[in-house]
C-alpha positions as CSV (number, residue, x, y, z in Angstrom):
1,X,131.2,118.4,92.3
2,X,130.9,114.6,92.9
3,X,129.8,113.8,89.2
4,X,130.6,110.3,89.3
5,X,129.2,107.5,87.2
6,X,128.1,104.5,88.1
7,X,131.3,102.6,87.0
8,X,133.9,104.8,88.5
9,X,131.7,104.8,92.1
10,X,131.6,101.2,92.0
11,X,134.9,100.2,91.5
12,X,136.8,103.5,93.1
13,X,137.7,102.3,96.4
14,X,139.0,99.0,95.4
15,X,140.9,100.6,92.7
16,X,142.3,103.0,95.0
17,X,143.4,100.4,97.6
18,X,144.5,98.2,94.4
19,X,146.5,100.7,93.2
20,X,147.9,102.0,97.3
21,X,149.1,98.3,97.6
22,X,152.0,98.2,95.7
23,X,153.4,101.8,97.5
24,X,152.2,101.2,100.4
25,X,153.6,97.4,101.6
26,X,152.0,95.9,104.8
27,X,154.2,96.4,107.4
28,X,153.8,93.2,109.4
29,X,155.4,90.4,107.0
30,X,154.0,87.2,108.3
31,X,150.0,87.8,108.2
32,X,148.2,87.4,110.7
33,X,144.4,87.3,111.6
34,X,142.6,87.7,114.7
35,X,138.7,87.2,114.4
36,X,136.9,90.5,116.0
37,X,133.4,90.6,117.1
38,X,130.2,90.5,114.9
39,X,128.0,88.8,112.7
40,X,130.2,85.8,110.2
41,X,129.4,88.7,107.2
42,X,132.5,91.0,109.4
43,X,135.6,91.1,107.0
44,X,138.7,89.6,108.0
45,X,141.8,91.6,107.4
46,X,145.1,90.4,108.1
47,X,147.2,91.4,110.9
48,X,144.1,93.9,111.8
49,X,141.2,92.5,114.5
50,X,137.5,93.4,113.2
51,X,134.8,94.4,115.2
52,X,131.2,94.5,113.5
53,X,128.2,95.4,114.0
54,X,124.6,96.5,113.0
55,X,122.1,98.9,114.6
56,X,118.3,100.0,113.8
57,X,117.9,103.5,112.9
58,X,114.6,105.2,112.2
59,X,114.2,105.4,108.2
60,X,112.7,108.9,108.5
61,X,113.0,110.7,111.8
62,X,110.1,111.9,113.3
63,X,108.0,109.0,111.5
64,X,107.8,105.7,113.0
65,X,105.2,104.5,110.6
66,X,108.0,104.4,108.0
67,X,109.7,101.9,110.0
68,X,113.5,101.1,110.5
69,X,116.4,100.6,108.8
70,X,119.7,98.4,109.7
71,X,123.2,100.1,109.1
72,X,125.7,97.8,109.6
73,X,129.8,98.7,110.1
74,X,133.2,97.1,110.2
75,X,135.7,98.4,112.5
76,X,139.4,97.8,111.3
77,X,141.4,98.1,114.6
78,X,144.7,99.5,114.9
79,X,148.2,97.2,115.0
80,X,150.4,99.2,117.3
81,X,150.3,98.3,121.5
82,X,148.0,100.5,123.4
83,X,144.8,102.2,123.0
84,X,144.1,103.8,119.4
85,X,145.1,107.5,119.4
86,X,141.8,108.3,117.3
87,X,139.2,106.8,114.9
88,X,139.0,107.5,111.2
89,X,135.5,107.3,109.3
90,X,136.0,107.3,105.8
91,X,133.1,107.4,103.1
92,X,134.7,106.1,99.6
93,X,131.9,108.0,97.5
94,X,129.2,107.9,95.2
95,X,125.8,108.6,96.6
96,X,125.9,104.7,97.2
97,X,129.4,103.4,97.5
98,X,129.7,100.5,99.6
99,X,132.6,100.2,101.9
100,X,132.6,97.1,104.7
101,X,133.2,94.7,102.0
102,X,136.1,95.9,101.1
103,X,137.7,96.9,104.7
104,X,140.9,94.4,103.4
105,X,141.7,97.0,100.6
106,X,140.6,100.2,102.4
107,X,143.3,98.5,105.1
108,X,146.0,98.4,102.5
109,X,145.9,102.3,101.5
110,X,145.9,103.1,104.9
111,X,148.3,101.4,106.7
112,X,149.8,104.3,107.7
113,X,147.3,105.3,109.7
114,X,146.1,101.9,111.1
115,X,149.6,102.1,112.7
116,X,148.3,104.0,115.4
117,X,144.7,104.5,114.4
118,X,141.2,102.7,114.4
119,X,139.7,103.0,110.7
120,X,135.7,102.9,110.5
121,X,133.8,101.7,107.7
122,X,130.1,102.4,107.6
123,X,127.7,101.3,104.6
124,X,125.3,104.2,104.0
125,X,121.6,103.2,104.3
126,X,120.7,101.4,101.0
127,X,123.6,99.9,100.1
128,X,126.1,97.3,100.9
129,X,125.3,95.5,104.2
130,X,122.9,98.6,105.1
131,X,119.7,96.8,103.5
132,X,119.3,97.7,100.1
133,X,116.3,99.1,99.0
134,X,116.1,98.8,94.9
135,X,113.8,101.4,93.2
136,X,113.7,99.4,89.7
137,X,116.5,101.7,88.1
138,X,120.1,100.3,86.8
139,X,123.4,101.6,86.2
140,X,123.1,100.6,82.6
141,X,119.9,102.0,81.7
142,X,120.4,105.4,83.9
143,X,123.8,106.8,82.7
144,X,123.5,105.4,79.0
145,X,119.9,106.4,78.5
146,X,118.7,109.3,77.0
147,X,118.4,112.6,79.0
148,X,114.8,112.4,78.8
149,X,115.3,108.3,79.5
150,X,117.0,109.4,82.3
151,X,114.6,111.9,84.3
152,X,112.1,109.4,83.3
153,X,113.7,107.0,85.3
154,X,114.7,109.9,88.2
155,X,110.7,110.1,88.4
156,X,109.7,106.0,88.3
157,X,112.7,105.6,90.9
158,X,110.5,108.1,93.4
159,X,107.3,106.8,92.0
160,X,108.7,103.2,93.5
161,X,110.2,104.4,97.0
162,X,107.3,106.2,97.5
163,X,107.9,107.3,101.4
164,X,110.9,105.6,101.7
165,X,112.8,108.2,99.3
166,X,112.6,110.8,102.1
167,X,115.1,108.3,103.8
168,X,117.4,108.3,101.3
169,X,119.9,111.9,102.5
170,X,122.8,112.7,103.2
171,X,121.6,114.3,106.7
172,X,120.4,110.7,107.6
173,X,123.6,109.2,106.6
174,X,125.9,111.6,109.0
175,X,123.5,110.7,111.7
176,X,124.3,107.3,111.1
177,X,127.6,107.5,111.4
178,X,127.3,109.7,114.6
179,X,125.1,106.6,116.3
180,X,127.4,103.8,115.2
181,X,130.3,106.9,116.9
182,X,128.1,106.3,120.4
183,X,127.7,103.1,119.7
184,X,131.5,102.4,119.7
185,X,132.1,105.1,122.6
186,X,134.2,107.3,120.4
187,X,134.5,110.8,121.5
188,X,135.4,112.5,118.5
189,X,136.2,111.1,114.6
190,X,139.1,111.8,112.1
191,X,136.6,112.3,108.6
192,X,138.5,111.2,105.7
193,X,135.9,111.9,102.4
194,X,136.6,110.7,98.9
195,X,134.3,112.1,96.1
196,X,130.8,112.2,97.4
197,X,132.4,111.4,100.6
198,X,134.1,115.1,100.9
199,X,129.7,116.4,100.6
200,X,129.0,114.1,103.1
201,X,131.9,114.6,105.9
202,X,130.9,118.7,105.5
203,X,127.6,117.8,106.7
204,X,128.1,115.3,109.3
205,X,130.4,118.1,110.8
206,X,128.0,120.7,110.6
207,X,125.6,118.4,112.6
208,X,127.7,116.7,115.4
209,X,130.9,119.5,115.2
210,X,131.5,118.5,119.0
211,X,132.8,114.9,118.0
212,X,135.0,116.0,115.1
213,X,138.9,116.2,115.7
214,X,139.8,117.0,112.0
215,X,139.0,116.3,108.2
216,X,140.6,115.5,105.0
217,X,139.0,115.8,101.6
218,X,139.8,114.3,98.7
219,X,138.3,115.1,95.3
220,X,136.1,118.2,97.0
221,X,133.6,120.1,95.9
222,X,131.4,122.5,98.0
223,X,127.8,122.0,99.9
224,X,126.8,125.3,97.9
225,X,128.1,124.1,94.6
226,X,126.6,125.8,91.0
227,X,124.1,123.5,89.7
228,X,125.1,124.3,86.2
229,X,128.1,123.5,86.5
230,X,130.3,125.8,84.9
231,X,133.8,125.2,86.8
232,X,133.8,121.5,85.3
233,X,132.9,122.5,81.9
234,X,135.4,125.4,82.1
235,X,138.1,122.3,83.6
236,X,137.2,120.0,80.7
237,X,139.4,122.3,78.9
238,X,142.2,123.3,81.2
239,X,142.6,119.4,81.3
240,X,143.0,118.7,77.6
241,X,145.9,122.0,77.6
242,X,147.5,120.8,80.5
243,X,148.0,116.9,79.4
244,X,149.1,118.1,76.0
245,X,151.3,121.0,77.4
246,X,153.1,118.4,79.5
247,X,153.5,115.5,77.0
248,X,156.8,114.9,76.8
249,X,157.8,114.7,73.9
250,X,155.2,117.1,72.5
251,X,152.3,114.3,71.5
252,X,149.9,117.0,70.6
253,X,148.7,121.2,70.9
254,X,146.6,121.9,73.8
255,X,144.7,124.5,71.9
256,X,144.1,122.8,69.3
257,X,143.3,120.1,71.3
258,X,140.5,122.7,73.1
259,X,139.1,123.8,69.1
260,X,139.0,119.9,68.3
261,X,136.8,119.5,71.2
262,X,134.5,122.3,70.5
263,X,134.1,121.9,66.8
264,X,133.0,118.2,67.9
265,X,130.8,119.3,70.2
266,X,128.6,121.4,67.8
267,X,128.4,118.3,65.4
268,X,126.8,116.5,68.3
269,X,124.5,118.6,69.0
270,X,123.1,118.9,65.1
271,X,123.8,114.9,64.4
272,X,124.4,112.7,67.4
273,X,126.2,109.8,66.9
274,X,125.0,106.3,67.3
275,X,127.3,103.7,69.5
276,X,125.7,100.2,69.8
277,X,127.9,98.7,72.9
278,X,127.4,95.2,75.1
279,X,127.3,95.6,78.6
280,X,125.8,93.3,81.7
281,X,125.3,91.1,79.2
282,X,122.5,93.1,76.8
283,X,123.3,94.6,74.0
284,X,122.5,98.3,73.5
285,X,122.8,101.5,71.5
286,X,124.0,104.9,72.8
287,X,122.8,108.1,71.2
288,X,125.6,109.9,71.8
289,X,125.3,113.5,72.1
290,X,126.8,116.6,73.0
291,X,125.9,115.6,76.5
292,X,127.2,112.5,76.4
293,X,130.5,113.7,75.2
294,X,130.4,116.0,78.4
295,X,130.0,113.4,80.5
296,X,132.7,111.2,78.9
297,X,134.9,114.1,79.6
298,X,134.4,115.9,82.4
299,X,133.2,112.4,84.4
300,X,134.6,109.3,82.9
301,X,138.0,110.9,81.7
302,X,138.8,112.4,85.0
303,X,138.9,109.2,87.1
304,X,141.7,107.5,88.0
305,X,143.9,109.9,85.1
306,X,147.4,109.7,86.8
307,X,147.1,106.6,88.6
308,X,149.8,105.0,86.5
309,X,151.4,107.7,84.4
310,X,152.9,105.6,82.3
311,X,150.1,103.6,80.8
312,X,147.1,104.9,78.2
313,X,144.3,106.4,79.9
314,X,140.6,107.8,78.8
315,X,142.1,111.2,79.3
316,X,145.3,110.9,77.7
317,X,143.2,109.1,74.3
318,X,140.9,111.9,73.8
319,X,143.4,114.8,72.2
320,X,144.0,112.1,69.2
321,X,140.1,110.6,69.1
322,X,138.7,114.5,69.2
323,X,141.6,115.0,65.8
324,X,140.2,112.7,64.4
325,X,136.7,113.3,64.6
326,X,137.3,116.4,63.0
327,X,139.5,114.4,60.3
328,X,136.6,112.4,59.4
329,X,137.3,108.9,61.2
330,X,135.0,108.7,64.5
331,X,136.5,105.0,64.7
332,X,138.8,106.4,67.4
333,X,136.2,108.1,69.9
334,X,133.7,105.0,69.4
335,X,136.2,103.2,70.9
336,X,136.6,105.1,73.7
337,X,132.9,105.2,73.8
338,X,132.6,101.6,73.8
339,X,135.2,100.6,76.1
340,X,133.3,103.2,78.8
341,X,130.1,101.5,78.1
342,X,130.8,98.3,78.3
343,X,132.0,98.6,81.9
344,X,128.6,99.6,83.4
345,X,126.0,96.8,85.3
346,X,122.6,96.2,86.6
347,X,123.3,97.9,90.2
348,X,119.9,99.3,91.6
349,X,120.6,103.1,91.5
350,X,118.3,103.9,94.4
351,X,120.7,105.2,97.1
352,X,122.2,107.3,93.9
353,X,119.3,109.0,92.6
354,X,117.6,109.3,96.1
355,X,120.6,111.1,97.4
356,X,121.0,113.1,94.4
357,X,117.7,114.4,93.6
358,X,116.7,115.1,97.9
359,X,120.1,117.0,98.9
360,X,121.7,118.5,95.8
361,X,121.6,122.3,94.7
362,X,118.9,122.5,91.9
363,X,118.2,125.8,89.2
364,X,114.7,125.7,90.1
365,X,112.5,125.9,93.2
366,X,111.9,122.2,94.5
367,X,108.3,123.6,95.9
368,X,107.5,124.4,92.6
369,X,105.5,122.6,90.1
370,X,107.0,120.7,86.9
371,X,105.9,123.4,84.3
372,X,107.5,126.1,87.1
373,X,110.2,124.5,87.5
374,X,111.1,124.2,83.5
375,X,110.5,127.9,83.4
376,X,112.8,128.7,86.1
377,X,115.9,126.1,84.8
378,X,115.4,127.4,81.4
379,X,115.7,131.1,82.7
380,X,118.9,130.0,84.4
381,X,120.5,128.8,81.2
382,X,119.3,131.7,79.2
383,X,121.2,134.1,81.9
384,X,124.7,132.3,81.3
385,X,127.0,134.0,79.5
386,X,128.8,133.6,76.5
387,X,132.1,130.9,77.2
388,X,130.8,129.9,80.8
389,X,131.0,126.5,79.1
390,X,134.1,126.3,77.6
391,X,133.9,124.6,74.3
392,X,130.6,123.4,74.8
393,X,126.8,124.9,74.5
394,X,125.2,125.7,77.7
395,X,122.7,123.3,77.2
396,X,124.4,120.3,75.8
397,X,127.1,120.4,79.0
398,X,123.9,120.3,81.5
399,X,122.7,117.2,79.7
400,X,125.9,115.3,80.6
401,X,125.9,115.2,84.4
402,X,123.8,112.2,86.0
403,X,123.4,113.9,89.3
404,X,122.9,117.7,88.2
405,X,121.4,119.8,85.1
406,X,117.5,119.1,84.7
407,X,117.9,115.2,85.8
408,X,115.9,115.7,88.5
409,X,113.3,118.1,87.3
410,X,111.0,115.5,87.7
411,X,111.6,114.2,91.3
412,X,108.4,115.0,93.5
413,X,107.5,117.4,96.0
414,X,105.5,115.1,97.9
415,X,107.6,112.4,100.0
416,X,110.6,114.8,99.3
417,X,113.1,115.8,102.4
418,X,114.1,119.4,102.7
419,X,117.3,120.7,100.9
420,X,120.7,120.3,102.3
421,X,121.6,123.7,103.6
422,X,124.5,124.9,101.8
423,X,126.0,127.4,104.6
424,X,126.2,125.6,107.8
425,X,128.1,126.3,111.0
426,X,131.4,124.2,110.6
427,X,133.6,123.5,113.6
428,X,137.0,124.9,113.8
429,X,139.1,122.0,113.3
430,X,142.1,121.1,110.9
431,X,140.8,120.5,107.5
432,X,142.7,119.7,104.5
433,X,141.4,119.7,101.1
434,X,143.1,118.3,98.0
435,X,142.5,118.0,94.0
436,X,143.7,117.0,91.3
437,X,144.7,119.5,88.6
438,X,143.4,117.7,85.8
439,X,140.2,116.9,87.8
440,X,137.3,118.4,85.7
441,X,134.7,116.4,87.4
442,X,135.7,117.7,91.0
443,X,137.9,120.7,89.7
444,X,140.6,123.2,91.9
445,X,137.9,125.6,91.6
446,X,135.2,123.7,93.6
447,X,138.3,122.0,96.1
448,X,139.3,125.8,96.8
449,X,135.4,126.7,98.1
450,X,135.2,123.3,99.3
451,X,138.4,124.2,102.1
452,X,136.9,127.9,102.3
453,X,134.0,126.4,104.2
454,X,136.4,126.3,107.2
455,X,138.0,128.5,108.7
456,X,141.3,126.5,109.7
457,X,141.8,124.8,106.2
458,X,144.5,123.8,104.0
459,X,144.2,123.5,100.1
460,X,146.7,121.6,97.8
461,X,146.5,121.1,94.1
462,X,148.3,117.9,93.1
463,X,149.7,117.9,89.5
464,X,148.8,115.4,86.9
465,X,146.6,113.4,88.2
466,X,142.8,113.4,88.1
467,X,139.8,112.3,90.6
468,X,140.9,111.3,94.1
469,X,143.9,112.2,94.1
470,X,145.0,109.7,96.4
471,X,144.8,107.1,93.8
472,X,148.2,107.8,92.5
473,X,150.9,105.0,93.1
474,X,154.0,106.6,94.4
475,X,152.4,107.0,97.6
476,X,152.7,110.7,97.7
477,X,149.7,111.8,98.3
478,X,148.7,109.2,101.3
479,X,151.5,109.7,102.6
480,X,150.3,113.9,103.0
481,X,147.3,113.0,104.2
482,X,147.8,109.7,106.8
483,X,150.5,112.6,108.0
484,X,147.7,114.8,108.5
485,X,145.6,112.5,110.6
486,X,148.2,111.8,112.5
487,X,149.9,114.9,113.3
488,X,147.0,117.0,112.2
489,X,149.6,118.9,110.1
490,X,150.8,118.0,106.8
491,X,154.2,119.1,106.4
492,X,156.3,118.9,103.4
493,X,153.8,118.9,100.5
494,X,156.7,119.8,97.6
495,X,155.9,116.4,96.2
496,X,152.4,116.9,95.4
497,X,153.8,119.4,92.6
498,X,156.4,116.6,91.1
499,X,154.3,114.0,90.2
500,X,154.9,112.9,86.4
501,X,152.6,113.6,83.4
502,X,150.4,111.1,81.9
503,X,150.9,109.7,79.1
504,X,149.4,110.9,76.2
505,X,148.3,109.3,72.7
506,X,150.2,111.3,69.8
507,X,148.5,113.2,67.4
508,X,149.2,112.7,63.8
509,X,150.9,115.6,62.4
């Protein structure tokens, strides 16, 4: 599933687009600008008009006395003559990525669709330009906490929103997105989901399927995902086999690689390791734990892995830092640890856990009480069987997600909104679905039920590269899918299966 830090979710799209703009060149040569309509916040982007705007939607519907809140959008218009041949709403992720600020780079990776296309940006309620609503939680302090640290702050964060948190779901967010569609007087939208964004999409089509032409999802996993997750434990190893079955020359054994891991693992869990790190300016320690190193593998690794091939990665360092964990000399993995670390802020994580702990599959009855619901999770985990986690315990993998396990065990009944329904009735439109195949965080496993939720879908695995796929730089993979939005068919996809390996940090012999 969408098991994205805080670091990766804030810096995804721009990377993306970063990364897109040396594949992708601007087709116009000589820039230039025209100013669109809206407020003097509306982005400029050159050689593309923008047209912004902001509208009032009810923070809770059905409950006026909870007031209002603004969601404000960016329209990137299309450079070709003529009217646009369709509308493309794109959600770069999260819960809680922001995306009108950065309609100049979302414009560079798809400047092959603005050719013909109108792109729409919208900032989900609570973030961006969509009045933010902090609930006195940060990105430092919630992913580098401890697990009880971080349901304690799950529980302060609804303790602080009070009301407001039943505002904060996905349900409310598609229904956004389908006002600012009337608003703009567009019949039906092109969804284009990254990440969270492919959770999203699903339900905005379930709710409004008569103004959706077709969808592409990138980095998918499922509306009825497994809350304990297994399939991205299970991936955490596929990953390390594949990158060191690939390496060319041979830089280390994939199973071996796999044993490393799992013997590293159980010293975790019996001894964790202390990691004092600087980030956002404070200094701070990290007990790091079998959870931790889950989270560094199956979250942190997976982003961005294949974007460059060529240079060192989180991914490609781990076969030699687990080798030599084992060896004795943890130097190697703290410094992966602490370059992770230090990336992390002081964002407000309040669209993030809100999101998170309202909509997302649980292991335990959300009507039941705290003590129930520890009985029912801990069943849940008892029940799992022998290698459903790959080299890791059951319990130590489910301390590593920051959006799943027992994180939001605590999150209140009262002032909670009802579950996301996990089966809906989907429009028949084209959908296509990709992942990356060394993706543990959003794995092939969860993309393949993620495109099963359709019944006219497409799924594509793309080799060597990790989250969002569309973050590699040949231009492969955009060039797929602004085909698809196009077309609505994605034609020759043989390239999405020669992409090269990353590389990968030997392993002494």
């Amino acid at each position: 599933m969408t098991y994205q830090n805080a670091v990766r979710r804030t810096v995804l799209a721009v990377s993306m687009m970063a990364v897109l703009a040396s594949a992708t060149p601007p087709a116009v040569a000589a820039p230039t600008t025209e100013r669109g309509s809206g407020p003097t916040w509306c982005p400029t982007v050159d050689d593309h008009r923008v047209d912004c705007g902001t509208i009032t939607r009810p923070l809770v519907a059905g409950k006026p006395k909870l007031g209002t809140v603004d969601v404000s959008y960016a329209v990137v218009r299309h450079r070709g003559p003529g009217a646009a041949k369709g509308t493309v709403a794109v959600n770069p992720g999260g819960p809680g990525e922001v995306a009108v600020d950065r309609a100049p780079e979302f414009a560079t990776g798809l400047n092959k669709v603005l050719k013909d296309h109108d792109v729409l940006l919208v900032d989900p309620r609570g973030t961006g330009r969509s009045e933010r609503i902090p609930c006195g939680v940060t990105d430092v302090e919630y992913r580098y906490g401890t697990r009880q640290q971080q349901r304690d702050a799950v529980t302060r964060c609804a303790l602080n929103l009070g009301a407001k948190a039943e505002g904060y779901t996905t349900a409310a967010t598609a229904d956004d997105i389908d006002a600012v569609r009337a608003r703009l007087g567009v019949q039906k939208l092109t969804l284009y989901g990254l990440s969270y964004g492919t959770y999203l999409m699903p339900v905005y089509a379930s709710r409004h399927r008569e103004h959706v032409r077709s969808i592409v999802l990138s980095g998918a996993y499922p509306l009825g995902f497994d809350p304990l997750v297994r399939p991205s434990a299970q991936a955490v190893s596929l990953a390390l086999q594949r990158i060191c079955d690939r390496s060319v020359p041979a830089a280390c054994d994939g199973k071996k690689a796999v044993r490393d891991l799992r013997t590293t693992a159980a010293r975790l869990r019996e001894r964790p390791m202390d990691v004092p790190f600087e980030a956002a300016g404070d200094r701070r320690k990290l007990r790091f734990t079998e959870g931790q190193l889950a989270n560094l593998l199956f979250e942190a690794a997976s982003s961005g892995v294949g974007a460059v091939p060529g240079e060192a990665s989180l991914l490609g360092s781990m076969p030699h830092a687990l080798d030599r964990f084992v060896h004795d000399d943890p130097a190697p993995l703290r410094r992966l640890i602490k370059d992770e670390a230090s990336a992390v802020g002081k964002e407000d994580q309040a669209p993030y856990v809100a999101v998170v702990c309202n909509d997302y599959r649980k292991a335990w009855s959300t009507k039941a009480s705290q003590a129930e619901r520890w009985r029912q999770y801990r069943a849940a985990l008892a029940a799992t069987r022998p290698g459903e986690y790959g080299a890791f315990s059951a319990k130590g993998f489910t301390e590593g997600p920051t959006d799943g396990g027992d994180v939001c065990i605590g999150w209140p009944r009262k002032n909670t909104a009802s579950p996301q329904p996990t089966h809906p009735e989907m429009p028949d439109v084209p959908v296509l679905v990709i992942s990356g195949d060394l993706d543990a965080n959003t794995p092939d496993a969860n993309g393949r039920i993620a495109a099963r939720q359709f019944t006219n879908s497409e799924f594509h695995s793309v080799r060597n590269v990790g989250h969002v796929p569309d973050l590699e730089q040949s231009g492969c993979v955009t060039g797929v899918t602004a085909r698809f939005i196009r077309t609505g068919t994605s034609g020759d996809t043989s390239c999405l299966k020669g992409l090269p390996p990353i590389a990968v940090a030997p392993v002494r012999r």
